[in-house]
N, C-alpha and C positions, 0 to 999 in steps of 0.2 A: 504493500500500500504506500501511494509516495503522495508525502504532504508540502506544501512551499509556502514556507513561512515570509510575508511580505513586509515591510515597515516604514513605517513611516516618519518625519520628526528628527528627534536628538538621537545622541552617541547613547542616552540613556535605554533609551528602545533600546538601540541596537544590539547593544549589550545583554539584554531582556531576549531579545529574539535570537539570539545567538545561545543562550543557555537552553533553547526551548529546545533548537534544532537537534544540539547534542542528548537533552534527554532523549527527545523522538528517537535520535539514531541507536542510543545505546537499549531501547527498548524493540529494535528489529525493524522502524518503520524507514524507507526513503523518503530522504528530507533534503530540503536546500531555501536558499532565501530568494531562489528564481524565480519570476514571472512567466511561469510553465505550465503545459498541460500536469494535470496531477489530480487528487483521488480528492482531497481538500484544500482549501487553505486558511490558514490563519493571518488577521488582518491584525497587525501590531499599528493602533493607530494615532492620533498628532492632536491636540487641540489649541494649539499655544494662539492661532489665530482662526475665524473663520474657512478661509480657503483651505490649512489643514485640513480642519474639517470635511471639509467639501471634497479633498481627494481622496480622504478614508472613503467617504460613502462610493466616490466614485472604483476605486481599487475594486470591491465588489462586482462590478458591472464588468470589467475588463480583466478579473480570474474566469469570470463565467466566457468570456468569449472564446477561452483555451479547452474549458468543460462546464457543459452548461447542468448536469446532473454533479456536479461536484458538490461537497458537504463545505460552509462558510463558519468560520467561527472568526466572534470579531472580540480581540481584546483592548486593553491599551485606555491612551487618556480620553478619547472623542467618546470612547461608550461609556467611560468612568463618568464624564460630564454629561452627555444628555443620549441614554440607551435607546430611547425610543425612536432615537433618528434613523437605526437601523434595521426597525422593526418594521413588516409587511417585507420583506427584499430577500425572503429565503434564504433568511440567515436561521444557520441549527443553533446557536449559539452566541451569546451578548453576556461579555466580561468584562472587568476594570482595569485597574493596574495593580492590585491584588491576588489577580485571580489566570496569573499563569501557569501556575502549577494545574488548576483545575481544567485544563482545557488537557489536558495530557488524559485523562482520565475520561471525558468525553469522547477522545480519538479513539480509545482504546475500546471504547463501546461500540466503534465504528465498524471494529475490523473482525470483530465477529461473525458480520456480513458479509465475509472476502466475496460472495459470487458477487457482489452488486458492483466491484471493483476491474478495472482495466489492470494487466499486470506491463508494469513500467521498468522492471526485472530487479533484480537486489543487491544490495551490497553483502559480498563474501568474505570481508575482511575485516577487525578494527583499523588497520591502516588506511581501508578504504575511508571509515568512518570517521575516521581522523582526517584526511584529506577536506572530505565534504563541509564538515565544520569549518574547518580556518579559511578555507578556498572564501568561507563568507566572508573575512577580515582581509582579503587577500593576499595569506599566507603570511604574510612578515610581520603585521600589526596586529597585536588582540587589545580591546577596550575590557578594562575592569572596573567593574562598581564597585563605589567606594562607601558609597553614602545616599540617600535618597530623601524626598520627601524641603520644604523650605517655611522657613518664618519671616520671610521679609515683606512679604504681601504687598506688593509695590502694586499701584494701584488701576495698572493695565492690566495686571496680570493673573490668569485665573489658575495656575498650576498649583500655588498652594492649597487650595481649596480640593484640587484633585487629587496629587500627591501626597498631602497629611503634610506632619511638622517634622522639622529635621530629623534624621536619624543617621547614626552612622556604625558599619559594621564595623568589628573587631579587626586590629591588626593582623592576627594567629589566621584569622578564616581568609584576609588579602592575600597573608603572606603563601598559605597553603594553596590557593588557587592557580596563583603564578608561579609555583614548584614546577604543579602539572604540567603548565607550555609548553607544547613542542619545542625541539629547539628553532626549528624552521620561524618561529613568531622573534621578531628583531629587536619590537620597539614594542612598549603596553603605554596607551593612553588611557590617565586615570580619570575617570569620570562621575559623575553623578549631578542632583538636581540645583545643588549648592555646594558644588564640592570646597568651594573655602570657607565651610562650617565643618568639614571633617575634623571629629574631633575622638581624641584618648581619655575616657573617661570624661571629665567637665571641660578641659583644657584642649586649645584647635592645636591639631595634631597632624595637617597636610608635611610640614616640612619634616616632621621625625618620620612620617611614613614613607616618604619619599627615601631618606635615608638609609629608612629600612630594606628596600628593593631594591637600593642600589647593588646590593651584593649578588643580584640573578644575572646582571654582567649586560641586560637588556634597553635600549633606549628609553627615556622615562619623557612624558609628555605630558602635559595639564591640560583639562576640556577648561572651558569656560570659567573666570575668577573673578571674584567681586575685589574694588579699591581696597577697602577696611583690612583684606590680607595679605600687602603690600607695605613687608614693615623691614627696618634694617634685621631683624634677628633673622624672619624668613627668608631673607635673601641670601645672607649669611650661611646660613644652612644650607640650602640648595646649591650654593657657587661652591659647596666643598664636596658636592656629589659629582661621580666619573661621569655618568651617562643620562643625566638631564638634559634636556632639549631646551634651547635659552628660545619659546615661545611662550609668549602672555595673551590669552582674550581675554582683555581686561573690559569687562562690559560699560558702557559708558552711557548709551540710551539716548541722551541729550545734553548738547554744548552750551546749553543755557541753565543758568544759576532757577529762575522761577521756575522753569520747567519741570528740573530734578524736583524741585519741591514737592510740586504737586502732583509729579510721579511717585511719592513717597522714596524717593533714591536718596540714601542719607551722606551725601557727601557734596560739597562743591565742587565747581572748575578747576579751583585751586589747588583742594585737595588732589582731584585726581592729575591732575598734571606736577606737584609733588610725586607721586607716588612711578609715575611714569618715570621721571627724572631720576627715582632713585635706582627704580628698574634695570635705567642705560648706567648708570654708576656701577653696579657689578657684571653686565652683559652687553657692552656696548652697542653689539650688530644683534642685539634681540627683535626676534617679530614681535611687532605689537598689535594683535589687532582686537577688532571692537564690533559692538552691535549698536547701533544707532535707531532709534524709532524718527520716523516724521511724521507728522502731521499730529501728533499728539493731540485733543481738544484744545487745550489752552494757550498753544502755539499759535503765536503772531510772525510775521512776515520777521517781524523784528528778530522774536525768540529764534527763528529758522538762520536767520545772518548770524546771530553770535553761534550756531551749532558751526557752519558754515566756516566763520572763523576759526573757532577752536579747534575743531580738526584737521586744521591747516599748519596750525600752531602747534599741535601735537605731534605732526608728521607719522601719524599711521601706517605701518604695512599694507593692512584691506581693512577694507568694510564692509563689513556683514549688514545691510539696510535693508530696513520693514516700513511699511506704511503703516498706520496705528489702525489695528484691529481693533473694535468693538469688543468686548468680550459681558454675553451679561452677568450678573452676578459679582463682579470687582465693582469697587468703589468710584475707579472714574467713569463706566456704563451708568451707575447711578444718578453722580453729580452733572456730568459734562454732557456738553450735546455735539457731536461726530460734526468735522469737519470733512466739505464737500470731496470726493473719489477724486475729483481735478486735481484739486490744491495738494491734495496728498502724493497722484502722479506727477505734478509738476515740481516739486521739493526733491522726489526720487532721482528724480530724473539729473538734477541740481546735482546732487550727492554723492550720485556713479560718478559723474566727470568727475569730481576732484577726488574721486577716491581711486579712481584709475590712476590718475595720473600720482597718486600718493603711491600706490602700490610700483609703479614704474619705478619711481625715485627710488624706492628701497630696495627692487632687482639689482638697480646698478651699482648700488652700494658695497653688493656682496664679490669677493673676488673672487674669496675660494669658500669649498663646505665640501660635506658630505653627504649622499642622499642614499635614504633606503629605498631601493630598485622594487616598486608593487606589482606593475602590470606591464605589459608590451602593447601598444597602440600604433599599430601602422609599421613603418620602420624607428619608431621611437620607445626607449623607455620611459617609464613615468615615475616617481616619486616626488619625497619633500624631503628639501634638505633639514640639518637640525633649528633651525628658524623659520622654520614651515614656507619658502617658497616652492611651488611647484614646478620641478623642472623635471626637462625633457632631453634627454644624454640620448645618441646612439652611439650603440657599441656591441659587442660581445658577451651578452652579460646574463643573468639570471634571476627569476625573480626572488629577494629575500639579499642581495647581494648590495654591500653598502659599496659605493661608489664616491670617489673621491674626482671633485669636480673645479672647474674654474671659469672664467669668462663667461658671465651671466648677462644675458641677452634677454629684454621682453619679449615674449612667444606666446602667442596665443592666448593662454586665460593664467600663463606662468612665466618660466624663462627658461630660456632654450640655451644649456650647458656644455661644456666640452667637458669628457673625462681626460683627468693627470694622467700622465704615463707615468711609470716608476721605473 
């Protein structure tokens, strides 16, 4: 019986959907996180904005076109917030972000009925098993949760309310997980919903756990970081580990002082361009980049020019840009009243240019690096170097293969490198 697990969203999914697969697989089922013909699928799904939303329900429609008798089960955050949007759509099954272990157990009631199933043939190996899984990370990188769930309840945002309040696992359980890694997995990016509330008992605990993994000999990488954990000791700590990746998404949301406010984001400009500054103090050629919202409700033409500014000021690697989704149930849905789809595309629009062109400045910046080699695209390899630009080496090479590179060129949506000879 072959299930294809889809998702949608964060590294945090993904890391979700990736534990799912390996159960399936160790339970005898064919699994993969392909958009393929297959016996069911699971729908690991997004809520952070509307059109999220709107692709979960959509993903349904387009599993059916590979198998239209196929069994749907839909997990994740879009059913956690509003279930019944999936309901009438010949879905077997409507779960949360709680409830992945319970859909294992649903499948398992499935395959009782092997006649009602197309045979898509089997895996005969754990090695096979082992392949299929990481193939989903693309072999060199595995994401590990760290921590789930947030308290910051900034007031576009409807994840804490899905998610629950922080939580964070034990060191002993991170550390045992990343034991098992193949050795074939290069780099582990650590993840979760707030990962810089990772915390050891009551005390935030990111930078000892970092140093903890240092010792798996593995590239170490950070999802997504709030200001507030941007301090000399964590820095300090991290610049003494071998194999940290000097990249920061340092989330920023908005370059204006009122704005943050009434985003409930508790820091200034100043703060965060402090904190930026201390950043390049121990990592000079660090990536730094960022999530920016526009069109926020209470953003003026004005509030949009100092965003404008400030990230100019900042000198960003990229920029991750959202138009301000509605979300009901948050506090600004409540208060504020949604600025018109134009004003929002035309800000956007604003924001790519100089973010492009920001992200240009910093290709050329770099002379040399390293990149972990993930995929083959055409006559090209792909990876990111340790300051996450994406670039593009041909050569001789394989996938999982760190590559030592130079002359960084803007390429496409990256930079188009030459590998060193030795």
């Amino acid at each position: 019986m072959k299930i294809s697990v889809l998702t949608l969203g964060c590294k945090v999914n993904k890391y979700e959907s990736d534990a799912l697969i390996f159960e399936l697989l160790q339970k005898g089922f064919q699994a993969s996180e392909k958009l393929e013909k297959a016996d069911a699928y699971v729908i690991n799904t997004c809520a952070v904005t509307n059109e999220a939303e709107k692709k979960s329900r959509q993903m349904i429609e387009r599993a059916r076109k590979f198998n239209q008798n196929a069994k749907i089960f839909v997990l994740g955050c879009a059913s956690q917030n509003r279930p019944t949007q999936f309901s009438g759509r010949g879905v077997s099954y409507v779960g949360g972000t709680a409830s992945k272990k319970k859909v294992l157990e649903e499948i398992e009631k499935l395959q009782k009925n092997t006649e009602n199933f197309e045979d898509f043939g089997n895996f005969d190996t754990p090695k096979e098993y082992e392949d299929d899984l990481f193939s989903a990370q693309t072999l060199s990188r595995a994401f590990i949760k760290v921590q789930d769930g947030c308290d910051r309840f900034c007031t576009y945002c409807i994840i804490p309310y899905i998610r629950g309040r922080s939580r964070s696992r034990s060191v002993e359980s991170i550390e045992n997980e990343v034991a098992k890694l193949p050795e074939s997995v290069k780099e582990i990016v650590v993840v979760g919903i707030d990962v810089s509330d990772f915390r050891i008992g009551e005390e935030k605990g990111l930078g000892t756990l970092l140093e903890r993994l240092d010792k798996f000999g593995k590239r170490l990488r950070l999802s997504s970081l709030e200001d507030s954990l941007v301090t000399e000791e964590f820095l300090e700590n991290i610049a003494k580990t071998r194999n940290f990746c000097p990249h920061f998404h340092l989330s920023l949301q908005s370059g204006c002082d009122s704005v943050l406010k009434k985003m409930n984001r508790h820091y200034t400009t100043a703060e965060f361009e402090k904190s930026v500054k201390l950043i390049r103090k121990y990592f000079p050629l660090a990536g730094i980049t960022t999530d920016v919202i526009v069109g926020f409700p209470t953003e003026t033409e004005e509030d949009f020019a100092e965003t404008l500014e400030f990230v100019k000021k900042v000198k960003f690697s990229q920029l991750h840009i959202f138009p301000y989704s509605k979300r009901d149930g948050t506090a600004a849905a409540k208060i504020y009243k949604d600025l018109p789809g134009s004003v929002k595309a035309e800000r956007l629009k604003r924001l790519e240019e100089v973010g492009q062109k920001l992200k240009e400045e910093f290709i050329l910046k770099n002379k040399t690096g390293n990149v972990l080699l993930e995929e083959k695209k055409g006559k090209f390899w792909v990876g990111y170097s340790e300051n996450y630009v994406k670039c593009f080496v041909e050569g001789d090479f394989h996938v999982g293969d760190i590559v030592q590179v130079k002359n960084f060129r803007p390429f496409k949506n990256g930079a188009l490198v030459e590998a060193k000879q030795h």
